[in-house]
N, C-alpha and C positions, 0 to 999 in steps of 0.2 A: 367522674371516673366510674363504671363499671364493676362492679362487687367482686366478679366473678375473677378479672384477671387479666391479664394482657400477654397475647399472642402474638408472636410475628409471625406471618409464613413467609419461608424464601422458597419461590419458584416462580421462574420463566412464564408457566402457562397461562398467558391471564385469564384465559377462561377456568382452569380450577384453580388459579388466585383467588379469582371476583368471587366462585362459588365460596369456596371456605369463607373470604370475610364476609360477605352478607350473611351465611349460614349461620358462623362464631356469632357475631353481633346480635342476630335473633337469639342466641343462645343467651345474653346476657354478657360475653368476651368485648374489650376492646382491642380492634385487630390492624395492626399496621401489617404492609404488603414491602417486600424484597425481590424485586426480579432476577438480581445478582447477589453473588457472595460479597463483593467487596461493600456491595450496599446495607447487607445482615451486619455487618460488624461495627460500621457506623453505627448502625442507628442502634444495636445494642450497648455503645459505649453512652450515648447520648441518654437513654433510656433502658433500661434493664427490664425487659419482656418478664412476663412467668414464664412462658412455655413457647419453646421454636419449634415449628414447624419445616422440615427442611428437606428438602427437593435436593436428590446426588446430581442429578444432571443439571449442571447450571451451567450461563454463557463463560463466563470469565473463571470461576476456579469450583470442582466437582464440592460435594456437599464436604466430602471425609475435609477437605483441607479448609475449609469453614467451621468443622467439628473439633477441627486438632486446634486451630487458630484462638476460639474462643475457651477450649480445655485446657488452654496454655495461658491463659492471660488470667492475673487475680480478678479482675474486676466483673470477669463473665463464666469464671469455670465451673460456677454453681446450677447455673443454669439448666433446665430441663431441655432434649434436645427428642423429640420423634423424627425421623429419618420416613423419608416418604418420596417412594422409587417405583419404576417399574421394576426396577433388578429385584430378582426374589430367589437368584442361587446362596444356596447357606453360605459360602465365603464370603459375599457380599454380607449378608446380615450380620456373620461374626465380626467383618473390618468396622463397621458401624460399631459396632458395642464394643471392641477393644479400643475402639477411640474416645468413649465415655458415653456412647448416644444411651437415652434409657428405655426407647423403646423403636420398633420399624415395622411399617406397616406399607403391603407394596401398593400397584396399583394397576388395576381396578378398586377401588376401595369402599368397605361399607360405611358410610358418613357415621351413622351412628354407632358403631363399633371406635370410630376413630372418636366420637363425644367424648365416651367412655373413657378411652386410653388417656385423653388430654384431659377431663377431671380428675382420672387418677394422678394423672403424673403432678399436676397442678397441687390437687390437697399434698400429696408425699412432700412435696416441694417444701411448701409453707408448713409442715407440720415438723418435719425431718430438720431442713436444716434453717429453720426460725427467720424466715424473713419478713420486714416490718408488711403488713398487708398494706401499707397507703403509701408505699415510694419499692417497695421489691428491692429493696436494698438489705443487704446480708444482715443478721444481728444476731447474739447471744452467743450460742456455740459458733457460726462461721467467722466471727470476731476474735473469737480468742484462740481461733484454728490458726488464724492468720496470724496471731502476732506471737503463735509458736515457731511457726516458722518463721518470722523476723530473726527469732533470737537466733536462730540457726544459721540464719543466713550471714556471709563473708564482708556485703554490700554495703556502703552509706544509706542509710534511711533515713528520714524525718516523718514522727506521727505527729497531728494536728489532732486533739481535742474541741472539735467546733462546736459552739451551744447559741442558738439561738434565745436573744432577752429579749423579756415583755413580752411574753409569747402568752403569759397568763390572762392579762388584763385584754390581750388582743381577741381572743376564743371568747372569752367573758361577756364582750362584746358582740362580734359580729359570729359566735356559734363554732361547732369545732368542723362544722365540710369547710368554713372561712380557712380554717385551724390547718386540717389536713391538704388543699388547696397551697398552702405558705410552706409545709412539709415537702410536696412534690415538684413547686416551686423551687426552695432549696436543694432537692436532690440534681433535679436538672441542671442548674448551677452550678453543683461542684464536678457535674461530670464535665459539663462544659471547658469549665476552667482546669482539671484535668487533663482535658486533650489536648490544650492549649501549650500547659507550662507543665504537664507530668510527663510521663514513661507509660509504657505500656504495659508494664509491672506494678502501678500502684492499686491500691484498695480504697475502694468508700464502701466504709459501713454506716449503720444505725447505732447507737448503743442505747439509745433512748427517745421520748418520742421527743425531744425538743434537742437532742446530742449527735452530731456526727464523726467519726473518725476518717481521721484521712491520712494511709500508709501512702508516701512516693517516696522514689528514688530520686526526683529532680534534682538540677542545678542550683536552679534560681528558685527557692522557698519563698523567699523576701516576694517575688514577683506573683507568687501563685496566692499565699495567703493575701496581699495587699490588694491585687483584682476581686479574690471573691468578697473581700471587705466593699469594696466600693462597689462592685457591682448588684453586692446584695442590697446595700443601703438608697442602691437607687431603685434597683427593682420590686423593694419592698413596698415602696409608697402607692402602689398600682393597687394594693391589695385592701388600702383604707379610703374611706370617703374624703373628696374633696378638702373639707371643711378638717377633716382631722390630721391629715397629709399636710396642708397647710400650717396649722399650730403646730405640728412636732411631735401631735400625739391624739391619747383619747383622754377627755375632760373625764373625769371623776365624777362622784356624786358628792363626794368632800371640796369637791374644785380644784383638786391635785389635777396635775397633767402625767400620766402616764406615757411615757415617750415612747417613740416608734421602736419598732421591732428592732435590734443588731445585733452583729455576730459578735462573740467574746472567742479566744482563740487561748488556747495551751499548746505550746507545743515542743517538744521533746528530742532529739537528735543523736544518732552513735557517735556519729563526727566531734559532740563536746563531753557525752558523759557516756561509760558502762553501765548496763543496765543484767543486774542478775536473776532479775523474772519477772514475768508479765503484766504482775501487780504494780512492780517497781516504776514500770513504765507508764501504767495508766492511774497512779496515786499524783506521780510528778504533773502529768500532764492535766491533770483535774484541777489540784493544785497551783497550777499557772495559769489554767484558764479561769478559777474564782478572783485572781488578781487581775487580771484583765476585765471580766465585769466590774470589781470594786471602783477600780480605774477611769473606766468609763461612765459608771453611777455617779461619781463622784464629778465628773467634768461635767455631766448634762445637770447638777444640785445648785454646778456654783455660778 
């Protein structure tokens, strides 16, 4: 992955698509391309960009309703968005920023004036509102923004406490880009599994480097948590040699077997209990996620 960040630009033009990502990429950016809006919104559910890039004039829906679309949704409204048009009447500029864009720049445009605006927006991003650097998934303060508004909110919710085990003995071994690789791994996995069986309402955060949270409104909980369980447990073994995939784990230098990566889960619901503040919610849900490792330590001992 890229140090620097990951870019989507959405615009039609391919030819100043193709320029920006060759450009980005010599820059040190990892750059995926959007020729339509309904395309930007996938692919930022599936993966969560630092900084969009976004063309008003698109084939299927103008930029503003790609701006309002992703300012509306938890899982994207953090997001940095540069608005990049030929329109350069100040009405236009202000509808851009009253719909949350952070910056607009028209066009003809200076490339390197445009570097500029997208490192800055980028460091503010990750500096401002604390996202993990190796998955761009929310953490710290946008975590606990979100489950303020939980408590406010009228809705059914279910939060997930998810914490990936043996994660220590895993890096120990095969190094922490192994580590961070397994990180980005599971982020894309829960957005997946998100799409699949969440709402378009729900949150994945960070809370830690081996801890994810996961706010939905869904129906079926049972179906969302029990897929990323098995889905993780199969797509984890990809990530160990042959030989340790095979035994269940990594040999020790005591001869212990250290067992493959898996998900431990907490998780917490309005629909069975009150919750009178935020800690209350992530004390319980911590706490039911250490029994569920114990749980599972205990079935891989005996």
């Amino acid at each position: 992955m890229s140090s620097n960040g990951r870019i989507l630009v959405v615009e039609d033009d391919f030819d100043i698509a193709n320029m920006l990502r060759i450009y980005f990429t010599g820059q040190g950016y990892s750059v995926e391309v959007a020729p339509r809006g309904s395309d930007a919104l996938t692919l930022c559910r599936r993966q969560q960009p630092d900084l969009i890039v976004l063309d008003i004039m698109l084939p299927d829906m103008d930029g503003y309703a790609v701006c309002r679309e992703l300012r509306t949704t938890s899982r994207t409204k953090h997001i940095p968005i540069i608005f990049l048009t030929q329109k350069d009447e100040r009405s236009d500029r202000i509808a851009g920023l009253e719909l949350g864009a952070d910056d607009y720049i028209t066009k003809p445009f200076d490339i390197e004036e445009l570097k500029l605006r997208v490192r800055r927006a980028i460091t503010n991003y990750k500096y401002t509102n604390q996202t993990d650097p190796r998955t761009g998934l929310p953490s710290g303060k946008l975590i606990e923004e979100e489950l303020l508004v939980l408590m406010r909110t009228g809705e059914d919710w279910a939060l997930a406490l998810m914490g990936i085990d043996n994660m220590g003995s895993f890096t120990d071994t095969y190094g922490f880009v192994a580590g961070d690789e397994v990180l980005r791994f599971t982020s894309m996995l829960i957005s997946g599994v998100i799409d699949e069986f969440g709402t378009m309402n729900d949150f994945v955060g960070q809370a830690s480097s081996e801890t994810f949270v996961i706010i939905t409104m869904s129906k079926d909980i049972n179906a969302l948590t029990n897929t990323l369980r098995k889905r993780f447990s199969d797509g984890i073994r990809t990530h160990y040699t042959f030989i340790d995939a095979e035994q269940g784990g990594i040999r020790l230098m005591d001869g212990t077997l250290a067992p493959l990566m898996s998900l431990s889960l907490g998780m917490v619901s309005s629909k069975t209990q009150s919750f009178s503040d935020i800690r209350e919610i992530t004390e319980m849900a911590a706490e039911l996620r250490r029994a569920d490792k114990d749980s599972q330590a205990k079935q891989f001992s005996s």
